[in-house]
C-alpha positions in Angstrom: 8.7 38.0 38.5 9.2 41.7 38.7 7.4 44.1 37.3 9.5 47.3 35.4 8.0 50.3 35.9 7.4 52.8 33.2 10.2 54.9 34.2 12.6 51.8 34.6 11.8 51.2 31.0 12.3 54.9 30.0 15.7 55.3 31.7 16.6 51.3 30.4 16.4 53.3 26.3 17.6 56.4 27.4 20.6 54.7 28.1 20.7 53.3 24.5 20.2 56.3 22.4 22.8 59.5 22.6 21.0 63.1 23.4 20.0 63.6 19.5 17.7 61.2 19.6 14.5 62.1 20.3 12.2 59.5 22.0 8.8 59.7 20.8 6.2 57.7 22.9 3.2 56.4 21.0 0.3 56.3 23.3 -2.4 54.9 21.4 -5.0 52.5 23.4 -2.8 53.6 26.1 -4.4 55.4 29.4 -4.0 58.3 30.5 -2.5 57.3 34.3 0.2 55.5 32.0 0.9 58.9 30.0 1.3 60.9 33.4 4.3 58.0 34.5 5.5 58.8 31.3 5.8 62.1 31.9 7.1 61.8 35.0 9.8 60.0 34.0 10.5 62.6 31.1 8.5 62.0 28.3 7.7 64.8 26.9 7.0 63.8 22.8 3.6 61.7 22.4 2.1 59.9 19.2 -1.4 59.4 18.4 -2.7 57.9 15.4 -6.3 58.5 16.1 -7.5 62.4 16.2 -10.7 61.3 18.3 -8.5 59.6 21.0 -5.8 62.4 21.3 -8.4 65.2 21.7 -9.9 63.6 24.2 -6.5 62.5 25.9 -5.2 66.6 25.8 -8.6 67.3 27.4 -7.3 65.5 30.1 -3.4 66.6 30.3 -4.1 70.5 29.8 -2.4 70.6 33.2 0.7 69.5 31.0 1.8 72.5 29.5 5.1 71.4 27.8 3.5 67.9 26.0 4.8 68.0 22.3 2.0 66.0 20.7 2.7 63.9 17.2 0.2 62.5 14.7 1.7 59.2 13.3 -1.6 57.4 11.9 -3.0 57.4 7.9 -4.7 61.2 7.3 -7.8 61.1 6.0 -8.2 64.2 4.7 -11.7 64.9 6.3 -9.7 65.0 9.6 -7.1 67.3 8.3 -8.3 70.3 10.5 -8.9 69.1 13.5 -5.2 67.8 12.9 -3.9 70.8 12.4 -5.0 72.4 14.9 -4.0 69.9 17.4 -0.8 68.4 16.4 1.9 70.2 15.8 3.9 67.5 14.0 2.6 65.1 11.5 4.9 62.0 10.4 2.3 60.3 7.8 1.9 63.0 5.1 1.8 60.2 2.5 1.1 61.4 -0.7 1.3 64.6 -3.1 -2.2 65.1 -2.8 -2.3 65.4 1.0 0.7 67.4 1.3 -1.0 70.3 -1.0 -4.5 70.2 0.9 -2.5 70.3 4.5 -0.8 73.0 3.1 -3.8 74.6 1.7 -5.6 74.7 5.2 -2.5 75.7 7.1 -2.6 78.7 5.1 -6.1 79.5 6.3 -5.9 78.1 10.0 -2.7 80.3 10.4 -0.4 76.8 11.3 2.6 75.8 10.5 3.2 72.4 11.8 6.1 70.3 11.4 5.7 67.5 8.5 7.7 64.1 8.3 7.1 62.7 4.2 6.2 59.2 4.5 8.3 57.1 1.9 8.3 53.6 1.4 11.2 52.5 1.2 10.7 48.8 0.2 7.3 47.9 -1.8 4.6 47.1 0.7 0.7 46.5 -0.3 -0.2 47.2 3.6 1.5 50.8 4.3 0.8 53.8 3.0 3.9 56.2 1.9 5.4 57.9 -1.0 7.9 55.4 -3.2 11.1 57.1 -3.9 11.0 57.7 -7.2 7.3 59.3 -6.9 8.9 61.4 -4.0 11.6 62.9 -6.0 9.4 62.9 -9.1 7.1 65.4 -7.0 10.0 67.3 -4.7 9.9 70.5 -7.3 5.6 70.7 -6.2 6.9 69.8 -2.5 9.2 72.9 -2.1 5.9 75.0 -2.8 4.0 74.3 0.0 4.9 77.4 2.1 2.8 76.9 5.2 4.4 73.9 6.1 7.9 73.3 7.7 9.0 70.1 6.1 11.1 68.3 8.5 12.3 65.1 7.3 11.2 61.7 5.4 9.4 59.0 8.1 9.2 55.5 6.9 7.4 51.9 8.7 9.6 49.0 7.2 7.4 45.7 5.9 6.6 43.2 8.4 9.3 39.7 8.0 12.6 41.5 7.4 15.8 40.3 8.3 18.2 42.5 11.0 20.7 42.9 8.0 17.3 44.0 5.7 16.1 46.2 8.0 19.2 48.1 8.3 19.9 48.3 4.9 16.7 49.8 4.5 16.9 52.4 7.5 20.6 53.3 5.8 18.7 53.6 2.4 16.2 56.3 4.2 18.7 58.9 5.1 20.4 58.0 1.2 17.0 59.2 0.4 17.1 62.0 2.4 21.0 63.1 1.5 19.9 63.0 -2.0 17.2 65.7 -2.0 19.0 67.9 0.6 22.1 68.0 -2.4 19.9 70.0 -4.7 16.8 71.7 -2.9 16.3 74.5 -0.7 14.3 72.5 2.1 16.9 71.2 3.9 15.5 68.0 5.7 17.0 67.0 9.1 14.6 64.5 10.8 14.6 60.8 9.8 11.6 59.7 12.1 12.0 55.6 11.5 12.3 52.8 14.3 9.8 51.2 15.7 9.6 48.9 19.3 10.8 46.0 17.4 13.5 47.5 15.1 15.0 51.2 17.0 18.1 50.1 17.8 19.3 49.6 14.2 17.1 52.7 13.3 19.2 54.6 15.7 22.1 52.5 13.8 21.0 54.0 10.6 20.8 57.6 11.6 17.6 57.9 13.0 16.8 61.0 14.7 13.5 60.2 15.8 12.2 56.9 17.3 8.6 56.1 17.6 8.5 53.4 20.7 4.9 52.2 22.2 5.0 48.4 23.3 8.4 48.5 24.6 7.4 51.4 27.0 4.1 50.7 28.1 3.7 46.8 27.1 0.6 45.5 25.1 -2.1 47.5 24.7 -5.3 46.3 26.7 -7.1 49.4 26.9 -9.9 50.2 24.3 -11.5 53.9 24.2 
């Protein structure tokens, strides 16, 4: 049987997503010969959910000037700064608490990055995230946090769903979203949601950001 290349499989969802969409490739356990055919093949936008690994992975693609790097993994808030000065976006700012320190130390580190609220959506005791009512319950504290540029909402659906589930909860993201743009003066645009298994009805739903790692670079094998 043939073997697809990275690029094959880059051009293969390029094809599924209009020019709005913007592709993020999550590279974790993923090597850095891998990265570079990603590249190549257009990549530009690259999720890491452990700081360790991504330093040492931009030690190695300094040569790669125009790489947009993302932190998608649970913030501990011990790793805050070396976050912030590495990553310009952040999609897992998952609680009030974290939201205020990041903003705290943006201040002093002169940053700004780009911050994705993670919301849960539907009640799950394995993910991390904001529920709704806890996320419009803070939003007046949210709007003070000056140093950061508050992008959008990011959510990771429970595992089990049905399609029709699944959609209904992407759908009920960008509800989420709609109903704090109405009456604040952050206007959120990104809905990062939409995983390997579920971005085509993310993209369905209005997603504006898809985080893809398995279906681009297959299982993970590589352990650093």
């Amino acid at each position: 049987m043939q073997t697809i290349s990275i690029a094959e499989k880059i051009a293969q969802i390029r094809q599924q997503l209009t020019t709005d969409v913007r592709l993020v490739a999550i590279t974790k356990q993923v090597s850095v010969e891998k990265m570079r055919e990603a590249y190549t093949a257009g990549i530009r936008d690259f999720g890491e959910n452990r700081i360790q690994e991504a330093l040492s992975k931009q030690q190695h693609l300094q040569d790669l000037k125009d790489i947009c790097w993302h932190f998608i993994g649970h913030l501990q808030k011990n790793k805050a700064k070396q976050v912030l000065n590495s990553m310009p976006w952040i999609h897992s700012v998952d609680d009030l608490k974290l939201l205020q320190h990041l903003n705290k130390l943006a201040g002093k580190l002169n940053k700004r990055p780009k911050i994705c609220l993670q919301v849960k959506i539907l009640p799950d005791p394995n993910k991390y995230g904001w529920s709704v009512d806890d996320l419009l319950a803070a939003w007046s504290d949210v709007e003070t946090c000056e140093y950061l540029d508050i992008q959008g909402l990011m959510t990771i659906l429970p595992l089990g769903l049905s399609e029709s589930e699944m959609f209904d909860a992407f759908v009920e993201t960008g509800k989420v979203k709609d109903k704090i743009n109405e009456n604040s003066k952050l206007q959120l645009k990104e809905l990062s949601m939409g995983m390997s298994g579920d971005y085509l009805l993310a993209v369905k739903a209005g997603a504006t950001m898809i985080r893809l790692g398995r279906t681009i670079f297959g299982e993970r094998i590589i352990k650093n």
